[in-house]
VODREN-473935 format. One record per residue (C-alpha): residue number from 0; x, y, z. Coordinates in nm, 4 decimals. Example, Ala and Ser with C-alpha at 12.3 -4.5 7.8 and 13.67 -1.06 7.14 Angstrom:
2
<site n="0" X="1.2300" Y="-0.4500" Z="0.7800"/>
<site n="1" X="1.3670" Y="-0.1060" Z="0.7140"/>
//
This chain:
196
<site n="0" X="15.7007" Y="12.3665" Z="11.1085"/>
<site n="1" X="15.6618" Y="12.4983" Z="11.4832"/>
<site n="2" X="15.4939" Y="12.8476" Z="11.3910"/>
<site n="3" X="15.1327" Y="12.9123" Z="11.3384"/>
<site n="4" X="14.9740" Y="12.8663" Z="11.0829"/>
<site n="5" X="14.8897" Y="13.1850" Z="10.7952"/>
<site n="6" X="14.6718" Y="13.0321" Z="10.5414"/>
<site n="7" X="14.5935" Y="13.2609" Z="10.2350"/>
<site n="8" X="14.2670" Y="13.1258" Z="10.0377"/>
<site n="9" X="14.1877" Y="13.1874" Z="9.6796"/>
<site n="10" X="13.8327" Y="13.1612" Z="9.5164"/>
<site n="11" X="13.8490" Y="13.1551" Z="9.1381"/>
<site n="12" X="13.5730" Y="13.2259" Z="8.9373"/>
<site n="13" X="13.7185" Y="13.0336" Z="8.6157"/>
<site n="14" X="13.5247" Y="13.2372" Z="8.3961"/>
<site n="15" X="13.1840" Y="13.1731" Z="8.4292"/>
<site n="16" X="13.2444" Y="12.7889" Z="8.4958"/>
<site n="17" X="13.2019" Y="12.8405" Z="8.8601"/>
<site n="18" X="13.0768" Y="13.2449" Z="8.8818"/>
<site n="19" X="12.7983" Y="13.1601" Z="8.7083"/>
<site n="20" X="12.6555" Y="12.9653" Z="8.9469"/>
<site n="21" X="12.8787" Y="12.9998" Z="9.3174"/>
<site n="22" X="12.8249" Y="13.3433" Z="9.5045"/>
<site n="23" X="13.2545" Y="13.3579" Z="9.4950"/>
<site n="24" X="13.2368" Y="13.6606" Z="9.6960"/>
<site n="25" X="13.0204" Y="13.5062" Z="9.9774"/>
<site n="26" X="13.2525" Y="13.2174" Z="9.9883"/>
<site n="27" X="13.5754" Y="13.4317" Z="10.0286"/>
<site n="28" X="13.3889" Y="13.6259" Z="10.3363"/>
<site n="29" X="13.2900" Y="13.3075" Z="10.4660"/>
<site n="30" X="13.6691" Y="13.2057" Z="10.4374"/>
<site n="31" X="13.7842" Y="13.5047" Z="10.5936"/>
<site n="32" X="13.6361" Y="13.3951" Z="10.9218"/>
<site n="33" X="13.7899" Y="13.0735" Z="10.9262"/>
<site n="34" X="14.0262" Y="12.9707" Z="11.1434"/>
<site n="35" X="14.4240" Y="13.0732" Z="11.0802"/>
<site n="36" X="14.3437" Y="13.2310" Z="10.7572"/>
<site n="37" X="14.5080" Y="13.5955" Z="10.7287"/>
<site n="38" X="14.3583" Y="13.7163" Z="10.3488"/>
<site n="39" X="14.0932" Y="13.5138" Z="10.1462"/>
<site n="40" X="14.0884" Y="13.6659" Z="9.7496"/>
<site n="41" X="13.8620" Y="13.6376" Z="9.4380"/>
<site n="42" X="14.0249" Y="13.6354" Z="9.1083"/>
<site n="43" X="13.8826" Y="13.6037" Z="8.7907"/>
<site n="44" X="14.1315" Y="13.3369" Z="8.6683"/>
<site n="45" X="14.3656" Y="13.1981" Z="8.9895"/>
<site n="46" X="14.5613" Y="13.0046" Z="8.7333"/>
<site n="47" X="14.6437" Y="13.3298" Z="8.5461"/>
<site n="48" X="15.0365" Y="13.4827" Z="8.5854"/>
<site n="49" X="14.8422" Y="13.7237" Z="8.7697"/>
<site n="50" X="14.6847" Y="13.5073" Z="9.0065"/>
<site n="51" X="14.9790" Y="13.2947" Z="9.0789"/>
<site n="52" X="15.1662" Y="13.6056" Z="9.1213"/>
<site n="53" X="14.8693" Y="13.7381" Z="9.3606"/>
<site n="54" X="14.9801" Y="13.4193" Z="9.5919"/>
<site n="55" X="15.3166" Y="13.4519" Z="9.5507"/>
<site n="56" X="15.2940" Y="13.8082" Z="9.6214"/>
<site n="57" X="15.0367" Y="13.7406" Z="9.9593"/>
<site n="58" X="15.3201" Y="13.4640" Z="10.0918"/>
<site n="59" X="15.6171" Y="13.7468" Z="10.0962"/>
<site n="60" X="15.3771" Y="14.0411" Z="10.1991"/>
<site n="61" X="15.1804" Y="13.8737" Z="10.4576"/>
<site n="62" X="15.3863" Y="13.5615" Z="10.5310"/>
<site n="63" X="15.1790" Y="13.2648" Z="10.4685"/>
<site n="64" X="15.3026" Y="12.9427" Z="10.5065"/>
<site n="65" X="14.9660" Y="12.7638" Z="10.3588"/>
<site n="66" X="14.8005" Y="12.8302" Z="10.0720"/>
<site n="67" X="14.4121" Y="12.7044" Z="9.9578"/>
<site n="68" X="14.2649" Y="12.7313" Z="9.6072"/>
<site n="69" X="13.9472" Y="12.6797" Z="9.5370"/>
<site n="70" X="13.8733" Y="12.6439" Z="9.1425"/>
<site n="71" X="13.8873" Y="12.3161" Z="8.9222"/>
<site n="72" X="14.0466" Y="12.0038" Z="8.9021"/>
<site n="73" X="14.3799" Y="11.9310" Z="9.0771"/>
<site n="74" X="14.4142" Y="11.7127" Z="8.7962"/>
<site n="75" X="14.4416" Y="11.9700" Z="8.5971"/>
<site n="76" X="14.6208" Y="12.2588" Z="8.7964"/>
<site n="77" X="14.7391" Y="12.1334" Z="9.1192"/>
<site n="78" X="15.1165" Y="12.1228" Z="8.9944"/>
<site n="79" X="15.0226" Y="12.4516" Z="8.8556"/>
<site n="80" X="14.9992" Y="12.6255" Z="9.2290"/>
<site n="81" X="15.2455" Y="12.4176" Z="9.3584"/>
<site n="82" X="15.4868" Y="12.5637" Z="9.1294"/>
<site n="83" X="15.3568" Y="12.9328" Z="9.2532"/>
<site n="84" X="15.3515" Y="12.8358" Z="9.6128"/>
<site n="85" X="15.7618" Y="12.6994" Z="9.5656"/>
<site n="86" X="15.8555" Y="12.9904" Z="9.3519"/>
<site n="87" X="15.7899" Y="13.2122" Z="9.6485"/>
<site n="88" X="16.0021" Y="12.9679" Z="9.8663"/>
<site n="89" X="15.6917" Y="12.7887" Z="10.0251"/>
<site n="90" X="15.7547" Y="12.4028" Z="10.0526"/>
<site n="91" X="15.4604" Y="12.3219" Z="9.7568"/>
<site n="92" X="15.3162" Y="12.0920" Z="9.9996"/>
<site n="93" X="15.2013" Y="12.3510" Z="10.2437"/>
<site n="94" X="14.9303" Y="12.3608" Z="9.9545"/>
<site n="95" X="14.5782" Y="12.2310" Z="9.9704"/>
<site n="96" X="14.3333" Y="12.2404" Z="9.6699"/>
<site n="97" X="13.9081" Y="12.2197" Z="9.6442"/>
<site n="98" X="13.7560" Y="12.0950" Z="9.3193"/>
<site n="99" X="13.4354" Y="12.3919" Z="9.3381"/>
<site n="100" X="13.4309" Y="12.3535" Z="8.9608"/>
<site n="101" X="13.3633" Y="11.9437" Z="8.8813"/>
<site n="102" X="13.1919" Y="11.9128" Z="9.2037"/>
<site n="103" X="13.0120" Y="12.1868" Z="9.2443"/>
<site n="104" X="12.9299" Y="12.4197" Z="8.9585"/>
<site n="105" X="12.8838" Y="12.1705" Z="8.6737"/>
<site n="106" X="12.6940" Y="11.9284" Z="8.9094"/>
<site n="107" X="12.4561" Y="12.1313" Z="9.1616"/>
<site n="108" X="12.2471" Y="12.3602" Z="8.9513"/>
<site n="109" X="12.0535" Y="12.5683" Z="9.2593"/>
<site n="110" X="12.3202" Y="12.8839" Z="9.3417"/>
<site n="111" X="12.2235" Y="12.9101" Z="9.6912"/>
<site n="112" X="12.2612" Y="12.5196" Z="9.7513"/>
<site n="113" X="12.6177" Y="12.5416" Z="9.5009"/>
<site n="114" X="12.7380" Y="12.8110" Z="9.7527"/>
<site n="115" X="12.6997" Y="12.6006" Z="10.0738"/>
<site n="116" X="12.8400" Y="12.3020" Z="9.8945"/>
<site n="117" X="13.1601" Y="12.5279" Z="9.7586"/>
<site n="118" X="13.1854" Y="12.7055" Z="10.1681"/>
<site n="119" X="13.2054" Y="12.3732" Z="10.2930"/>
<site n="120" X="13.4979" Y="12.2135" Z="10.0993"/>
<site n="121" X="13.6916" Y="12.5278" Z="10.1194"/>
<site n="122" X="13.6287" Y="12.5049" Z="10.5088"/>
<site n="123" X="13.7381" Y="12.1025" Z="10.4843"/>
<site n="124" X="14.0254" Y="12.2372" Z="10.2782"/>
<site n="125" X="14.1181" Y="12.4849" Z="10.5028"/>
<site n="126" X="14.0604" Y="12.2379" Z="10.7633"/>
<site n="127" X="14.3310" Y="11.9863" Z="10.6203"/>
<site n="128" X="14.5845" Y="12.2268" Z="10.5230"/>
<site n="129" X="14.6583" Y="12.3205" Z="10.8826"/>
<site n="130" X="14.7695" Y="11.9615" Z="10.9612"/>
<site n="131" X="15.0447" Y="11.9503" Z="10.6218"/>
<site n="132" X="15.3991" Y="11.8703" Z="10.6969"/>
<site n="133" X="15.6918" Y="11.9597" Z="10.4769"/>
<site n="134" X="15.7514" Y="11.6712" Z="10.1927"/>
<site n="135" X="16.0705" Y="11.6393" Z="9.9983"/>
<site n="136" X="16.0174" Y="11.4652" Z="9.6310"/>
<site n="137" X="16.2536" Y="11.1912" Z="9.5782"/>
<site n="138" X="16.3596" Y="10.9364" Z="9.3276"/>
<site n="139" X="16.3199" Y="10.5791" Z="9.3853"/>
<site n="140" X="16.3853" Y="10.2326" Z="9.1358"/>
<site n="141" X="16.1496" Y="10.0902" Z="9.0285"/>
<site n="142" X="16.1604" Y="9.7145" Z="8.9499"/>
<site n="143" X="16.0326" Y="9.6951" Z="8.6200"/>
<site n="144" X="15.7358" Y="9.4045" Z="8.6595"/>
<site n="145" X="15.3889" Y="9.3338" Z="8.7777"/>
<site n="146" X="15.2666" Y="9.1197" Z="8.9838"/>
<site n="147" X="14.8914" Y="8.9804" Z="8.8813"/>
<site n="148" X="14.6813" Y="8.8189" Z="9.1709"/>
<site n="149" X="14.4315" Y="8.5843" Z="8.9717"/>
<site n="150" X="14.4661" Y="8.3806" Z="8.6387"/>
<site n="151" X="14.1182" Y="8.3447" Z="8.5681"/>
<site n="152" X="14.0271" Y="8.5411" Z="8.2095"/>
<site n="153" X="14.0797" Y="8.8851" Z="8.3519"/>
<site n="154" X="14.4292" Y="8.8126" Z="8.5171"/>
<site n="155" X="14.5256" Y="8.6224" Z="8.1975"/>
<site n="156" X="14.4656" Y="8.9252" Z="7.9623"/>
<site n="157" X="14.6066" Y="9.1595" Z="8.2071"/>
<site n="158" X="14.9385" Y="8.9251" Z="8.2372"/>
<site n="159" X="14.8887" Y="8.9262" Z="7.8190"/>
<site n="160" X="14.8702" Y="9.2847" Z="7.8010"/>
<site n="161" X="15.1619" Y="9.3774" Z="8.0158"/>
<site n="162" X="15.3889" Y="9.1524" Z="7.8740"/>
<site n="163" X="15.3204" Y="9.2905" Z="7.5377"/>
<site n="164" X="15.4480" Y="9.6326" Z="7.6961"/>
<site n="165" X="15.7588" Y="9.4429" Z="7.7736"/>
<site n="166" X="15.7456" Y="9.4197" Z="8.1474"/>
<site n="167" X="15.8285" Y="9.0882" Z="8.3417"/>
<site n="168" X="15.4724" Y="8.9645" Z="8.4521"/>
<site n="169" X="15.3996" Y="8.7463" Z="8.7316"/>
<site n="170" X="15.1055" Y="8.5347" Z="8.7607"/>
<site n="171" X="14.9949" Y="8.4004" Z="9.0676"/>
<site n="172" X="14.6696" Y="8.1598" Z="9.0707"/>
<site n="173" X="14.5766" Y="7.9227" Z="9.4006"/>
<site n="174" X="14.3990" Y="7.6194" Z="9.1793"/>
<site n="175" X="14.5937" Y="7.4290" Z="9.0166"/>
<site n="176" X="14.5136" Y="7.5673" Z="8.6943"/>
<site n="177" X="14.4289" Y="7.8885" Z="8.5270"/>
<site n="178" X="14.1289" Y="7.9962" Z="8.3183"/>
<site n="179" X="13.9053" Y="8.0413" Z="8.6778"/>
<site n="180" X="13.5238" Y="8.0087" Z="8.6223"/>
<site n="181" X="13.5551" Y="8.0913" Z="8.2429"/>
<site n="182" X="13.7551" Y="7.7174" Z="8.1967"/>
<site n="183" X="13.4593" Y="7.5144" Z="8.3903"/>
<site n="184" X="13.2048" Y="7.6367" Z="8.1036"/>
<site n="185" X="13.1202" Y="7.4414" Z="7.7956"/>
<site n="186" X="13.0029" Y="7.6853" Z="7.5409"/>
<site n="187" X="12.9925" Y="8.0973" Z="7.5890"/>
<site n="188" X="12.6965" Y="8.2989" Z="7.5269"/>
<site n="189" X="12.5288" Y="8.4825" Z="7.3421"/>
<site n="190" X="12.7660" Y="8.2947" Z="7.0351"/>
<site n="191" X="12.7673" Y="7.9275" Z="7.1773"/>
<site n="192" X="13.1958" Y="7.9642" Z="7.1338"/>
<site n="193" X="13.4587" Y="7.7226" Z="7.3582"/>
<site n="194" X="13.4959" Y="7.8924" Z="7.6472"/>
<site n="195" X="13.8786" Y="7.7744" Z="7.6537"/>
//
């Protein structure tokens, strides 16, 4: 993408997960002022209809071609905004998320020291999602096996494990044989067992 940069940013309060704690409206000002962002929003819920239809709304209106969200886990919405960001004909990885919910407002219990922390990975955020490139998902086979580096116990159990899930396991060892420090031992503690 030649053009500029227009990066909308959106704050969520989740609630009271991260209001409680994060000055939201202090870190959308200070997101305002950053660098190639056109609108920075609070919202209540982000994750919401309305607040995926507040982004998809703010990348027709006002043309953004990045989007930041600041709220909780990617794990646990990032394909979530993604989905927003494409239904408004945004590729979905012109989209950067920061975790102010796990990392900040469950962790750091001082509001004023929770703020900072939340301003700075929305500026980091902000900061990365100027350098994203269009990506293209794609399909590719996938050779079902596993290769295991090691055959002492771990690498053994591993090798065990995945074979039982009916995948072609590889073993690879350098010594001679397998069992690594576990085989050298006499008797195991604390129950005095074979080691082999």
């Amino acid at each position: 993408m030649d053009e500029e940069p227009r990066i909308g940013v959106y704050v969520c309060e989740c609630g009271i997960n991260i209001g409680a704690i994060v000055d939201v409206a202090d870190v959308v000002r200070f997101a305002e002022g950053l660098p190639n962002v056109v609108v920075a929003r609070q919202s209540r819920y982000i994750c919401s209809e309305a607040g995926q239809e507040m982004i998809r709304q703010d990348i027709r209106d006002l043309h953004l071609n990045r989007v930041v969200v600041a709220s909780c886990s990617p794990r646990m919405h990032e394909v979530t905004f993604q989905n927003a960001v494409a239904g408004a004909g945004l590729n979905p990885y012109y989209f950067q998320m920061a975790n102010i919910r796990e990392h900040v407002s469950w962790v750091v219990k001082d509001p004023k020291q929770a703020t900072a922390k939340a301003k700075r990975l929305v500026r980091a955020a902000v900061a990365r999602v100027n350098w994203h490139e269009p990506l293209q998902a794609r399909q590719e086979d996938v050779t079902p096996a596993a290769l295991i580096v090691g055959g002492g116990i771990a690498g053994i159990q591993a090798a065990l494990n995945i074979a039982e899930g009916g995948y072609q396991v590889y073993l690879v060892e350098r010594q001679p044989s397998i069992g690594g420090h576990m085989a050298q031992l006499d008797k195991t503690f604390p129950t005095l067992d074979c080691s082999t």
